[in-house]
N, C-alpha and C positions, 0 to 999 in steps of 0.2 A: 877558178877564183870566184867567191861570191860576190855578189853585188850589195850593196846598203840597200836595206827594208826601205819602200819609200813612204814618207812621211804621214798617218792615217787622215782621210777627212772626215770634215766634222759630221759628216752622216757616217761613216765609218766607226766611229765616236761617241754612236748618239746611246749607246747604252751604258757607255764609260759615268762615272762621276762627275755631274756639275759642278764648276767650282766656280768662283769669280774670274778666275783668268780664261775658263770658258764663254761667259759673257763679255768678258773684252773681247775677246776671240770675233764670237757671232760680231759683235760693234766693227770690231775692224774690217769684218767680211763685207758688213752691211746687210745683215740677216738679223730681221725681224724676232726679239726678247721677248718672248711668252714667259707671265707671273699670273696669279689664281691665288685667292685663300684658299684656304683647310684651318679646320679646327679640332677633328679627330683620324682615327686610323683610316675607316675606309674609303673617304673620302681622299686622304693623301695617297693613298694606294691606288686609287685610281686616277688619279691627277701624274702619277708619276708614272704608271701605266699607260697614258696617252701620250708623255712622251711633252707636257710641258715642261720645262727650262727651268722653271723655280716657284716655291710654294712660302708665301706669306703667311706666318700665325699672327694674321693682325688684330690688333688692338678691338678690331671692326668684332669680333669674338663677342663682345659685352654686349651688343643690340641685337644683332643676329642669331648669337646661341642663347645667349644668358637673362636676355632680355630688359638689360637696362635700356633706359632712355637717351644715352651717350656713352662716349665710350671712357666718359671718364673715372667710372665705376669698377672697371677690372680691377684687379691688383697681379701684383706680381704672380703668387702662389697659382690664383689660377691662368693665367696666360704660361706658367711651365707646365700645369697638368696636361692641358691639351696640347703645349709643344712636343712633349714628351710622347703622347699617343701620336702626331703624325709623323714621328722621326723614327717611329715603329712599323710605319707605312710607308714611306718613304724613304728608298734607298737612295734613287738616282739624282734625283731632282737638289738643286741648292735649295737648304731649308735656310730661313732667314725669321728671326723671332723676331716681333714688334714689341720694342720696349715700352711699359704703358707711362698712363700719366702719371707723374712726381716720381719715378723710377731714377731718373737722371737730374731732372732739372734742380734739385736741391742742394748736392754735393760732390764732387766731382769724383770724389773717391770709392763713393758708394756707387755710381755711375758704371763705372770699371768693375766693381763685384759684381753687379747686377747686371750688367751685361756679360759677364763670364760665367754667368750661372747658365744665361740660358742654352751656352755652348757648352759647358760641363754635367750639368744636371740635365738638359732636356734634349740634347743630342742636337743642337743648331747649330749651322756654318758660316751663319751671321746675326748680325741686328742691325734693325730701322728703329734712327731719332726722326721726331719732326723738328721741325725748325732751319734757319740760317745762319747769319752770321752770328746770333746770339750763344748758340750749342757748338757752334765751328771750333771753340778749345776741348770741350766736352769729347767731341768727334775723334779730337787729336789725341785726347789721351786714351779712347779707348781703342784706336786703331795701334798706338803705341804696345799695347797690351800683348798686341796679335789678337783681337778680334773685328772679322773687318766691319762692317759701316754701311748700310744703306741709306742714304740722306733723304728727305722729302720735304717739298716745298711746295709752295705755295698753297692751296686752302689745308691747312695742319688742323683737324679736328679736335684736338686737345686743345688746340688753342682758340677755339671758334667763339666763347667769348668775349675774349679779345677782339676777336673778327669781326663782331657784329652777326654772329650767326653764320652757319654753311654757305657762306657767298662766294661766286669766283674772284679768283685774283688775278691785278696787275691789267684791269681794262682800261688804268690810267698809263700816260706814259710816264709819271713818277711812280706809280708800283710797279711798273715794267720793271723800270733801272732797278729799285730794290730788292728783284728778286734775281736779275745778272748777277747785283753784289753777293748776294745769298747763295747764289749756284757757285760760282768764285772760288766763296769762300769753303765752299765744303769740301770740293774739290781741293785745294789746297790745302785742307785738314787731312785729307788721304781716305773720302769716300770713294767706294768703288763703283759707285752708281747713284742716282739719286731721281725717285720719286717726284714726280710735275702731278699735282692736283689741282683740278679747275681753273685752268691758265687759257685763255684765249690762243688757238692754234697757232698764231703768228709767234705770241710770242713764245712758247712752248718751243718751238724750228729755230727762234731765235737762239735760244739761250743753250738747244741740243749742236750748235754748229759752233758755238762760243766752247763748248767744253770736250776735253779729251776722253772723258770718261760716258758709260752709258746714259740716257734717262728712259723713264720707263714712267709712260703716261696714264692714267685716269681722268677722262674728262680732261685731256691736253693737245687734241688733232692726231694730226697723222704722223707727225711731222718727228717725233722722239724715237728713240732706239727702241722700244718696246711697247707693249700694253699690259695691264695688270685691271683684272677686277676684282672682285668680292661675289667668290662663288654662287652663293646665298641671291645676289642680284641674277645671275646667269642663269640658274638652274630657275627663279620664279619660287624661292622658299621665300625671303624676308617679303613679305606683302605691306608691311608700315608704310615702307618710304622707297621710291625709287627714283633714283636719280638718273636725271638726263642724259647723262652719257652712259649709262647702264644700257645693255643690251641684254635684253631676256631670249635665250635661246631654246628655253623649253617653261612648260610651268609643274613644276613638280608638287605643288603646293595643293591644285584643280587634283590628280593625281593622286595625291594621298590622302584626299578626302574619300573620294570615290569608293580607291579602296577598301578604306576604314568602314565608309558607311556599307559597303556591300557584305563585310565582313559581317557586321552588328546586323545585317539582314540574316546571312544565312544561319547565326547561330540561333535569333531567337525563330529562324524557322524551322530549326532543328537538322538542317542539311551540313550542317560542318559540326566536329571532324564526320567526316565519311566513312566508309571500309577501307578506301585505301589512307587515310590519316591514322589508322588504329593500328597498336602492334598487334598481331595474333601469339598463340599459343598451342601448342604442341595439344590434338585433341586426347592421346593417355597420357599427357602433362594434366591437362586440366580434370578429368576423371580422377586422376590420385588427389589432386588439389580439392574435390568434392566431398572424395572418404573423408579426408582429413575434418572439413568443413561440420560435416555431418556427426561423425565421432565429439566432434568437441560443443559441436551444438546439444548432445545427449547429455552432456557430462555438464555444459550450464543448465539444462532443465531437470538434472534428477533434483531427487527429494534431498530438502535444505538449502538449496541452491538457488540464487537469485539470478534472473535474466539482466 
């Protein structure tokens, strides 16, 4: 008589498909939610190849690749282009599109199309609003839809003028409470995680022990269910702006200069391409390819005939 397969763990698992009930999963174990942007193929491809947990087409797209001055310049169309190139790089990983700004916030119905697009057209397995309790019906009916929900609060860059500019939140204890009500409420709109930006570490712990579902911090201690950054910050490409809680684990930026400039050395020193960058050719290939040369060189110089 055989016995029941027993149940696989989650290293067991770890090449299976990410899904949100994977991240409850890790949340319930108490194991540590790895998120990363990407904004194209090979970058997703390698972020899913290392074996992070989930890749962000965030919003962060429009300063980092595209070079606006905020991010409130994307639009739609391009935030699918590039969803679409990492969802061609990434198999394993939960892919999660960042809805941009005025995407949702205008109509509730449009909100729901435009969040379905980027799981029909660009191959995503979720989307992230910013905001609280103000998007918490927004939340509801796109999770109504079946598509789930990444929530994010507190410093919402879409909303920074509002804010006052990229400041952290909630160093008062009335922004504290308001951002409990905000985590709450999104939570009980039926987000499946939710997004701590620039939150002072307490209360960040605070508000991750208050809720059943994951959060995944940036610039929010140690204290939440995961971390997420902005590749672009990690790898030392965006050189504008780095923020405090960024952590630079290499500088690729110093790197591609180099390169570049060593390149623009050897060509005007005439050392690249080399013999081994060149194709060769067959040497009684190229002898026939000579006759030919030569024949047809006589037949432009005879008489009447102009070079």
């Amino acid at each position: 008589m055989s016995t029941p397969a027993a149940r696989p763990t989650l290293a067991a698992t770890a090449a299976a498909k990410t899904t949100t009930l994977t991240l409850q999963e890790k949340y319930r174990h108490g194991q540590p939610i790895t998120m990363l942007t990407a904004y194209d193929y090979p970058t997703a491809r390698a972020l899913d190849e290392s074996g992070i947990d989930a890749i962000l087409v965030g919003d962060s797209l429009a300063m980092v690749v595209l070079g606006y001055p905020n991010t409130l310049s994307v639009t739609m169309d391009e935030m699918l282009h590039h969803a679409r190139a990492v969802s061609r790089g990434a198999k394993r990983a939960l892919l999660i599109g960042d809805m941009p700004f005025m995407s949702y916030q205008a109509d509730r119905t449009e909100a729901v199309r435009n969040a379905g697009r980027f799981l029909r057209e660009a191959g995503m397995n979720a989307v992230k609003l910013e905001g609280g309790r103000a998007v918490a019906p927004t939340v509801r009916a796109i999770v109504e839809a079946g598509i789930p929900v990444l929530g994010h609060i507190g410093l919402t860059p879409q909303s920074s003028n509002v804010l006052g500019g990229f400041r952290v939140q909630g160093r008062t204890a009335e922004a504290a409470v308001s951002l409990a009500e905000d985590a709450l409420a999104l939570e009980e709109a039926g987000c499946f995680a939710i997004v701590i930006e620039s939150v002072p570490g307490r209360v960040a712990q605070y508000l991750t022990k208050q809720l059943s579902i994951p959060t995944i911090g940036i610039g929010a201690g140690a204290g939440v269910s995961g971390q997420v950054l902005v590749t672009h910050d990690l790898l030392g490409l965006y050189e504008d702006f780095t923020p405090k809680f960024a952590r630079r684990y290499t500088d690729l930026a110093a790197t591609m200069r180099t390169a570049f400039a060593a390149f623009r050395a050897d060509v005007e020193a005439r050392e690249f391409p080399a013999r081994e960058n060149t194709y060769a050719i067959a040497d009684e290939q190229w002898q026939t390819f000579q006759q030919w040369a030569r024949r047809r060189g006589q037949r432009l110089t005879a008489p009447g005939k102009r070079r």
